[in-house]
ZATOR-888731 format. One record per residue (C-alpha): x, y, z. Coordinates in steps of 0.001 Angstrom, whole numbers, padded with zeros to 6 digits. Example, Ala and Ser with C-alpha at 12.3 -4.5 7.8 and 13.67 -1.06 7.14 Angstrom:
! residues 2
<site><east>012300</east><north>-004500</north><up>007800</up></site>
<site><east>013670</east><north>-001060</north><up>007140</up></site>
This chain:
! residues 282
<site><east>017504</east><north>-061203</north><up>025331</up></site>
<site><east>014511</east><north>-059407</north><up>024116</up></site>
<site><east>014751</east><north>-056742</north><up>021345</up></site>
<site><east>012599</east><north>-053810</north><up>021520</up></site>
<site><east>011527</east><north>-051891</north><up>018193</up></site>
<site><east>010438</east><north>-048687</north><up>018700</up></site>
<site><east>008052</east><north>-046887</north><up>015995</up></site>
<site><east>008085</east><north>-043018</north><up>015816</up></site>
<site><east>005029</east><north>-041089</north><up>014583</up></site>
<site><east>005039</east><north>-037614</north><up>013557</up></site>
<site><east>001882</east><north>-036311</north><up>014091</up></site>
<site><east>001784</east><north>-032370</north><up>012628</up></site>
<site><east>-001277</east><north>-031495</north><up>014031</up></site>
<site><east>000755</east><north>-031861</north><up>017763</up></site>
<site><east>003386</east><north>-030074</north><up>016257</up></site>
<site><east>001925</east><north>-026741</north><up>014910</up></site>
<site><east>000593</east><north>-027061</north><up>018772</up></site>
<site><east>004288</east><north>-026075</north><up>020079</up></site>
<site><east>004382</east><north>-022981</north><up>017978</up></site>
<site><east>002549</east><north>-020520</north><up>015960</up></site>
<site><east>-000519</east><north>-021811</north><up>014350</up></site>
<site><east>-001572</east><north>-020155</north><up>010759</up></site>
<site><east>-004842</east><north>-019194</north><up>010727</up></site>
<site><east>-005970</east><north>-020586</north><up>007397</up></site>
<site><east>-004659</east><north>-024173</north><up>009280</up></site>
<site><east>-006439</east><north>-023164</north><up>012712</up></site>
<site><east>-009612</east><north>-023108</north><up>011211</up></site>
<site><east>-009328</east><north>-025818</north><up>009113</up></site>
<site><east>-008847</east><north>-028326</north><up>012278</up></site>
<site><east>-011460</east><north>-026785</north><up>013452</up></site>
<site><east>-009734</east><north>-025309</north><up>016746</up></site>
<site><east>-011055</east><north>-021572</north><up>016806</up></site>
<site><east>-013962</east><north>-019554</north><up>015605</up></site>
<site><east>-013528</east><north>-015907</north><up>014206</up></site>
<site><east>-015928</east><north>-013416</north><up>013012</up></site>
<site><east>-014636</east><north>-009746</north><up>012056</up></site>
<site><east>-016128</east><north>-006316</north><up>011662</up></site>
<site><east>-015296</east><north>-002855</north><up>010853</up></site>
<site><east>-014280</east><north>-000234</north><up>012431</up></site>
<site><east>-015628</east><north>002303</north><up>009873</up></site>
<site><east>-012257</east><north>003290</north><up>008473</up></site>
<site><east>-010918</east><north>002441</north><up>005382</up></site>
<site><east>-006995</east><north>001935</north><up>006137</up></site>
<site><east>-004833</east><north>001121</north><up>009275</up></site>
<site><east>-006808</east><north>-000174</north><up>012560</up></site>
<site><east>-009785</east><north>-000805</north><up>010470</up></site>
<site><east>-010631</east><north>-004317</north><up>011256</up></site>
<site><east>-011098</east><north>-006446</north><up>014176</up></site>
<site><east>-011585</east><north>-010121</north><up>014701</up></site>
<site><east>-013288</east><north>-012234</north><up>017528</up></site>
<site><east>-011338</east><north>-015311</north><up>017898</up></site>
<site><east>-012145</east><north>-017847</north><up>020403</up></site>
<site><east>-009861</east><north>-020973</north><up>021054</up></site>
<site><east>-012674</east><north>-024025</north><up>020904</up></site>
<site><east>-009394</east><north>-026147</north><up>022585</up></site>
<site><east>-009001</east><north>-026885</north><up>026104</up></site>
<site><east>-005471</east><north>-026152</north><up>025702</up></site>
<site><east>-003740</east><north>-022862</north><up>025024</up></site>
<site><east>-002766</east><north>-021910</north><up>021313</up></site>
<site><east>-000811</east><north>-018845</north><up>019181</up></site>
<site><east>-002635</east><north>-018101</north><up>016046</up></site>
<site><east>-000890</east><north>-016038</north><up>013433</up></site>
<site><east>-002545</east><north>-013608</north><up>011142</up></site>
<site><east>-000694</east><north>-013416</north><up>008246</up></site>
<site><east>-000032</east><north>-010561</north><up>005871</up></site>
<site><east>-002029</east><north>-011038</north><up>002430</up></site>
<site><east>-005221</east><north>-012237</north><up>004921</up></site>
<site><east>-008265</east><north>-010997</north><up>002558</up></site>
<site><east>-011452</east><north>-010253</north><up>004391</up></site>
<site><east>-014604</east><north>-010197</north><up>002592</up></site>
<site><east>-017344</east><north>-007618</north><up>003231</up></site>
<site><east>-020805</east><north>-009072</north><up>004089</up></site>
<site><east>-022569</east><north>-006463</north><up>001728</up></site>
<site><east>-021304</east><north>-006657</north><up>-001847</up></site>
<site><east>-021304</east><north>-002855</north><up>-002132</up></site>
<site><east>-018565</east><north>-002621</north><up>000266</up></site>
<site><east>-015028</east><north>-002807</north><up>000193</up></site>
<site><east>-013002</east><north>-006036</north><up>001387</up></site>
<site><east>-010010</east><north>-005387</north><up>003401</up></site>
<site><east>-006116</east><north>-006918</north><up>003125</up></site>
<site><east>-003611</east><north>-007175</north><up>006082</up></site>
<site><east>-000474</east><north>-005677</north><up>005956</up></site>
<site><east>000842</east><north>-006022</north><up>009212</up></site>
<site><east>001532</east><north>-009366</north><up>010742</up></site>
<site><east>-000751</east><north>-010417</north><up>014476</up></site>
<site><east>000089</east><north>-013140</north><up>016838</up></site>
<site><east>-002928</east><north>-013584</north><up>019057</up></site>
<site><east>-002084</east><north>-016123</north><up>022073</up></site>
<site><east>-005603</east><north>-017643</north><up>023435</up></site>
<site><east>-005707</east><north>-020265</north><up>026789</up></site>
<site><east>-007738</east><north>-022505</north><up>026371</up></site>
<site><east>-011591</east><north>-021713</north><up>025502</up></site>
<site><east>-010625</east><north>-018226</north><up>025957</up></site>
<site><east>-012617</east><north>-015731</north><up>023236</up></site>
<site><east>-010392</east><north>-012753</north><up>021807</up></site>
<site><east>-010863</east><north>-009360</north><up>019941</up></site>
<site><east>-008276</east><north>-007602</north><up>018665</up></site>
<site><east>-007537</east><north>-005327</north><up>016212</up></site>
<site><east>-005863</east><north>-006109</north><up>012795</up></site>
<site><east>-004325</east><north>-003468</north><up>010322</up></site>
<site><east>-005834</east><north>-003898</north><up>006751</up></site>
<site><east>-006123</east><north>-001634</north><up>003580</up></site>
<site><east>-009028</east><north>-001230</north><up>000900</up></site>
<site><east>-008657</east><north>-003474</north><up>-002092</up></site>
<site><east>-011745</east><north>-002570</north><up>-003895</up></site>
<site><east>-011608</east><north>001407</north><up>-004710</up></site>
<site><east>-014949</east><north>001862</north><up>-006532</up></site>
<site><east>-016603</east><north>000158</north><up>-003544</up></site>
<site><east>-018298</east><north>002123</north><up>-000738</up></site>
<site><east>-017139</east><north>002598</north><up>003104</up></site>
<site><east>-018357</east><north>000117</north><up>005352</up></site>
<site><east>-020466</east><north>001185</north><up>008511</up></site>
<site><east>-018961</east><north>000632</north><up>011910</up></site>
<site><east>-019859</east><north>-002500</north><up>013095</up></site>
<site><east>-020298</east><north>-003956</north><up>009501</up></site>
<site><east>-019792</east><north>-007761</north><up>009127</up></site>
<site><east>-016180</east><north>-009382</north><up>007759</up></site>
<site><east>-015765</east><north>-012770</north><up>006520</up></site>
<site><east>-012298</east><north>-014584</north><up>006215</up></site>
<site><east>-010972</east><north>-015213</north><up>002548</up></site>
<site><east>-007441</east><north>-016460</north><up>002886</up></site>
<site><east>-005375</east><north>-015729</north><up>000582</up></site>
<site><east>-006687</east><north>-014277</north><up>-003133</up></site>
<site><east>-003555</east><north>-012514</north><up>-005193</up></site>
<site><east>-000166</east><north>-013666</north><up>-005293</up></site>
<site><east>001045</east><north>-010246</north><up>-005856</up></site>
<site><east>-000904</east><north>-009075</north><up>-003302</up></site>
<site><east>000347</east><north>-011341</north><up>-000975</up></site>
<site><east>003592</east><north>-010133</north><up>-001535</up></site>
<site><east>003251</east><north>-006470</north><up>-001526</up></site>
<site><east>001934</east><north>-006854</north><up>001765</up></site>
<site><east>004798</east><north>-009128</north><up>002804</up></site>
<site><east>007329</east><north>-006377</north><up>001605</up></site>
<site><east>005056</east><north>-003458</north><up>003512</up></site>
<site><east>005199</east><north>-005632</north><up>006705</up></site>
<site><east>008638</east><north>-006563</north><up>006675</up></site>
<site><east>009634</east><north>-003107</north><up>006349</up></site>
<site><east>007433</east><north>-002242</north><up>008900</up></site>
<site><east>005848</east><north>000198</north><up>006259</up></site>
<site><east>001925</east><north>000004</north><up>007303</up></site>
<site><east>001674</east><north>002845</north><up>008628</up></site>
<site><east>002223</east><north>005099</north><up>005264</up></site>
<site><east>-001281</east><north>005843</north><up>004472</up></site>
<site><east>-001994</east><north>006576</north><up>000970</up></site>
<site><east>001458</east><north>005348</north><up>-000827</up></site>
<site><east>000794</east><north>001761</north><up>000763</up></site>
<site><east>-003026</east><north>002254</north><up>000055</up></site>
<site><east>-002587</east><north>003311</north><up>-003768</up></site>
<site><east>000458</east><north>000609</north><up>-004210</up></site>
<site><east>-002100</east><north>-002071</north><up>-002955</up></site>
<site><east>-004921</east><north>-000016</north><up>-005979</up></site>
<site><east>-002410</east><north>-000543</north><up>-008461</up></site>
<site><east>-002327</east><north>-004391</north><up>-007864</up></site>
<site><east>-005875</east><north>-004554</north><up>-007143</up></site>
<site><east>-007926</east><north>-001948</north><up>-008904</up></site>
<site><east>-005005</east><north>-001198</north><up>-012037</up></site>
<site><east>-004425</east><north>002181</north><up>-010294</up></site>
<site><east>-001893</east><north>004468</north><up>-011502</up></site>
<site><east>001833</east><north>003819</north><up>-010231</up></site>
<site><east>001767</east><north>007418</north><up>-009739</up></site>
<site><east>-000788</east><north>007630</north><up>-007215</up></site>
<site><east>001694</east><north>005761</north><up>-004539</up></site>
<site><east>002888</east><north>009569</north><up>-002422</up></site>
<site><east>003903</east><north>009623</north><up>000965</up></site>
<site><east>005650</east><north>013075</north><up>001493</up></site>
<site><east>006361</east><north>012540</north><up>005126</up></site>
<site><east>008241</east><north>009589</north><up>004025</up></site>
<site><east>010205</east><north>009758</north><up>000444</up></site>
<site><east>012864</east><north>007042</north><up>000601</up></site>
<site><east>009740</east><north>004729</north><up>001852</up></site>
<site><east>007774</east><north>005893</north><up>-001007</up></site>
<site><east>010379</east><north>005064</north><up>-003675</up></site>
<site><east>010740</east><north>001654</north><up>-002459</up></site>
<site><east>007300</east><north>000604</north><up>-002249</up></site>
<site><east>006734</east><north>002197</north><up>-006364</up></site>
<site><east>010065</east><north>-000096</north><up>-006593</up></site>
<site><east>008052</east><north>-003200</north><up>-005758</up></site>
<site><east>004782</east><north>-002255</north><up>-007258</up></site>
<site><east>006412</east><north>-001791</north><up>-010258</up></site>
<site><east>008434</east><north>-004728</north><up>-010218</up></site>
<site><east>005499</east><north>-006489</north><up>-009388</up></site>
<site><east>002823</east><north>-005034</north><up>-012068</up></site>
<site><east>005554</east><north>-004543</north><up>-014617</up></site>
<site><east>004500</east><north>-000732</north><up>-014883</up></site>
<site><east>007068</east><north>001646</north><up>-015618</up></site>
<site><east>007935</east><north>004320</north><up>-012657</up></site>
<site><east>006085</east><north>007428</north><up>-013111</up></site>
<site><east>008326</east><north>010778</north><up>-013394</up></site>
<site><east>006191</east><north>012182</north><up>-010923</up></site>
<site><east>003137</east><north>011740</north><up>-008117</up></site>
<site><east>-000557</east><north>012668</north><up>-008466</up></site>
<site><east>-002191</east><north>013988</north><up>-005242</up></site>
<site><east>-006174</east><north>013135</north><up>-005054</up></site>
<site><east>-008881</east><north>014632</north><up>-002981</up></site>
<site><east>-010070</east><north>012894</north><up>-000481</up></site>
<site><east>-014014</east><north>012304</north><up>-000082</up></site>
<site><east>-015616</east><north>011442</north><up>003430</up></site>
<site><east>-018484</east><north>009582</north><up>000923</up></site>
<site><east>-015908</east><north>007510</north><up>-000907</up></site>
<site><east>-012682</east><north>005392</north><up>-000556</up></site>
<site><east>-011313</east><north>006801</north><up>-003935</up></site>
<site><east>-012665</east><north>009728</north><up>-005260</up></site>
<site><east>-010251</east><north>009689</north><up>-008780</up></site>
<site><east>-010490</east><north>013638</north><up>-008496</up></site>
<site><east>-006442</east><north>014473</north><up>-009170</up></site>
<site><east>-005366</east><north>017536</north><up>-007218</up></site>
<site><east>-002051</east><north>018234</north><up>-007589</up></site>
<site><east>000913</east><north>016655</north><up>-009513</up></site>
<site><east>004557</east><north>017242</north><up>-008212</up></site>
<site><east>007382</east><north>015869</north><up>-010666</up></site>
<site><east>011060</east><north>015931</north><up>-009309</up></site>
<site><east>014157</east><north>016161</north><up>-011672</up></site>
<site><east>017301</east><north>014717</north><up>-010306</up></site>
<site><east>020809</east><north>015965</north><up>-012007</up></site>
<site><east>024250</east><north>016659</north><up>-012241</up></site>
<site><east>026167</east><north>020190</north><up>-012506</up></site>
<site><east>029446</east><north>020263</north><up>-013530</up></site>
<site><east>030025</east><north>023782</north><up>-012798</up></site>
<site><east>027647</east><north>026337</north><up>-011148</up></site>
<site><east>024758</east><north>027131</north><up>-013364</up></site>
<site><east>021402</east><north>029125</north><up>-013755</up></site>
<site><east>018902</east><north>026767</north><up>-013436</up></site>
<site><east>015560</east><north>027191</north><up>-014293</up></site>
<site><east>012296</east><north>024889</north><up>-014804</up></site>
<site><east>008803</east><north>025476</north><up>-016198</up></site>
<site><east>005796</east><north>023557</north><up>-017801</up></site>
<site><east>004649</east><north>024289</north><up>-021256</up></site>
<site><east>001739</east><north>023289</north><up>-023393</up></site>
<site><east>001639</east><north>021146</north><up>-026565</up></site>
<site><east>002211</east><north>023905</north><up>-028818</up></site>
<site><east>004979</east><north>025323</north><up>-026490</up></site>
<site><east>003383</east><north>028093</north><up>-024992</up></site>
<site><east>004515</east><north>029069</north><up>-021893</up></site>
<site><east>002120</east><north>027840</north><up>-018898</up></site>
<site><east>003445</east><north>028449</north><up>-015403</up></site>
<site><east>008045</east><north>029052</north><up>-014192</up></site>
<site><east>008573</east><north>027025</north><up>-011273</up></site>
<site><east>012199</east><north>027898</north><up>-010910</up></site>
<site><east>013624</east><north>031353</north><up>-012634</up></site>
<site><east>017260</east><north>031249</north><up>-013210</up></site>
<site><east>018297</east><north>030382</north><up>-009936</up></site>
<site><east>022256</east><north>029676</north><up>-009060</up></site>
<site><east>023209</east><north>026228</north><up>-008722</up></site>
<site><east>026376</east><north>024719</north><up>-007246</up></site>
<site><east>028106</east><north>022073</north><up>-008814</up></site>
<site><east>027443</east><north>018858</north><up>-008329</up></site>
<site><east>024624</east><north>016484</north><up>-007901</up></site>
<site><east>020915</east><north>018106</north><up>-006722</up></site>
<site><east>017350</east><north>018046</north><up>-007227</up></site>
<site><east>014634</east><north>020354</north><up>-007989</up></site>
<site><east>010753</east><north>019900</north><up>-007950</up></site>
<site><east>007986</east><north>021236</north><up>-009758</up></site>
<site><east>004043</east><north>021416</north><up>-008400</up></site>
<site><east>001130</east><north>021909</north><up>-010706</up></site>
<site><east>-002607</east><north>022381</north><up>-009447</up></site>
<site><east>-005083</east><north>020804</north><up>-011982</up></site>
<site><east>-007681</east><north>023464</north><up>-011418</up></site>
<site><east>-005563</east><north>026029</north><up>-012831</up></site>
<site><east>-004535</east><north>024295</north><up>-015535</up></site>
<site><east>-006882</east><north>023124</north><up>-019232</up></site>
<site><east>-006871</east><north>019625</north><up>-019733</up></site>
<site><east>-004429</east><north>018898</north><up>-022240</up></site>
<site><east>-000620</east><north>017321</north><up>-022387</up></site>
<site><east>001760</east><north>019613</north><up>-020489</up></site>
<site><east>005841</east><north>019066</north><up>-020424</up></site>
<site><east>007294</east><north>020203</north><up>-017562</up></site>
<site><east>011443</east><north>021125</north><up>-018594</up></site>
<site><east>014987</east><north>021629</north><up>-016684</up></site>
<site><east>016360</east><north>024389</north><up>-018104</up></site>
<site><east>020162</east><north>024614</north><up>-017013</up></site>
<site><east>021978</east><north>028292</north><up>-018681</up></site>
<site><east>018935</east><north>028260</north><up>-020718</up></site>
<site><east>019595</east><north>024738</north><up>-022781</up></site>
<site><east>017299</east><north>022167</north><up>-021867</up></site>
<site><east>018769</east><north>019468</north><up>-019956</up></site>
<site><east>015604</east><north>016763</north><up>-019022</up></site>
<site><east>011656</east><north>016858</north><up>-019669</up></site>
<site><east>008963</east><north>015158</north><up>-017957</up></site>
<site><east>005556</east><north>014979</north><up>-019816</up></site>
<site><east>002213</east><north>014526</north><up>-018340</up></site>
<site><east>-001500</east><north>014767</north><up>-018733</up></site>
<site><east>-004228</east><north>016633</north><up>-017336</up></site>
């Protein structure tokens, strides 16, 4: 009786072929092509990438969050994706599609339309995993909280920078991880910057808005107002105003242009004793 021995072979090259391919490990064998260029924004649908599958067989290419893309001109910004792409290709079939990235260079310049994109891979751990987080939580489409976030890994931005008003309980979790991630302590407050059409990041602050979070026991007057070094009186948010008990919040806004530079202290006043202070800079 013959005996038959059979020898099993695990390629992983026929393997990735049954699922999603990374794209780091689709170029590397060599199966697609890809050029990118910009759309002439600076955030969200900003990129796009021609792909085309040099296979005669079909394949699914993933774009991964973390993806750095590298401008062609040195005085221009390169670009990070934060939202994950599957891009399915038959076979020899060429692709563009569009890929949502962020600025990671904020002193850099805005990139034409058109301008030419060259795939990086990955560059910064952290920055790989802030734009993980923003993916997974499907938080990409925040604007300038995910844009500053990414700044504070990339450019040493200020934690405080990272605002989405639209969005608070998004905004609070994304300073979570940036701070967790930088080791920066969480700002009291957010800084507000004007935005420059010649620019990605002007550094011009705006506005600052602090929020003090607190406890009652009993109804109270509550007041809050912002005072200088020396303790002059600068601006009253809130004027005596009759709290509830219980747990509440109150905010305060300051405009820089109406205010010296100088170190300001912003106080919750509750029945006139001073219950918490928040200290800034302008």
């Amino acid at each position: 009786m013959q005996k038959y021995c059979f020898l099993l072979i695990f390629l992983p090259v026929l393997s990735l072929a049954k699922g999603n391919v990374k794209l780091d490990k689709a170029i590397e064998l060599g199966w697609i092509s890809l050029d990118a260029f910009s759309t002439g924004d600076t955030r969200g649908k900003c990129l796009k990438a021609r792909i085309t599958n040099l296979r005669k067989t079909p394949v699914v290419i993933l774009v991964e969050p973390g993806a750095v893309f590298q401008s062609g001109d040195s005085a221009d910004q390169d670009v990070i994706v934060v939202r994950e792409k599957v891009i399915k290709l038959e076979k020899y079939q060429k692709r563009i599609v569009t890929l949502f990235a962020y600025c990671i260079q904020s002193k850099k310049s805005i990139p034409d339309e058109k301008a030419v994109y060259h795939y990086k891979g990955f560059q910064n751990e952290n920055l790989k995993t802030l734009a993980d987080f923003i993916n997974s939580n499907k938080f990409h489409t925040l604007g300038g909280a995910v844009q500053h976030a990414l700044w504070a890994i990339s450019d040493d931005h200020n934690l405080a920078g990272i605002y989405s008003p639209d969005n608070m309980e998004a905004t609070g979790k994304i300073i979570e991880e940036t701070a967790r991630l930088t080791g920066k302590p969480i700002p009291p407050y957010f800084i507000v910057y004007k935005e420059r059409r010649d620019r990605v990041f002007s550094g011009e602050p705006v506005s600052l808005h602090g929020i003090f979070k607190y406890k009652l026991n009993e109804a109270s007057d509550v007041s809050i107002d912002v005072i200088d070094k020396e303790g002059n009186p600068i601006q009253i948010i809130l004027n005596n105003q009759l709290q509830r008990a219980g747990h509440s919040e109150s905010s305060f806004y300051v405009e820089y242009r109406k205010i010296p530079k100088g170190e300001y202290t912003s106080r919750l006043l509750v029945n006139g004793l001073v219950l918490d202070t928040i200290v800034f800079k302008i």
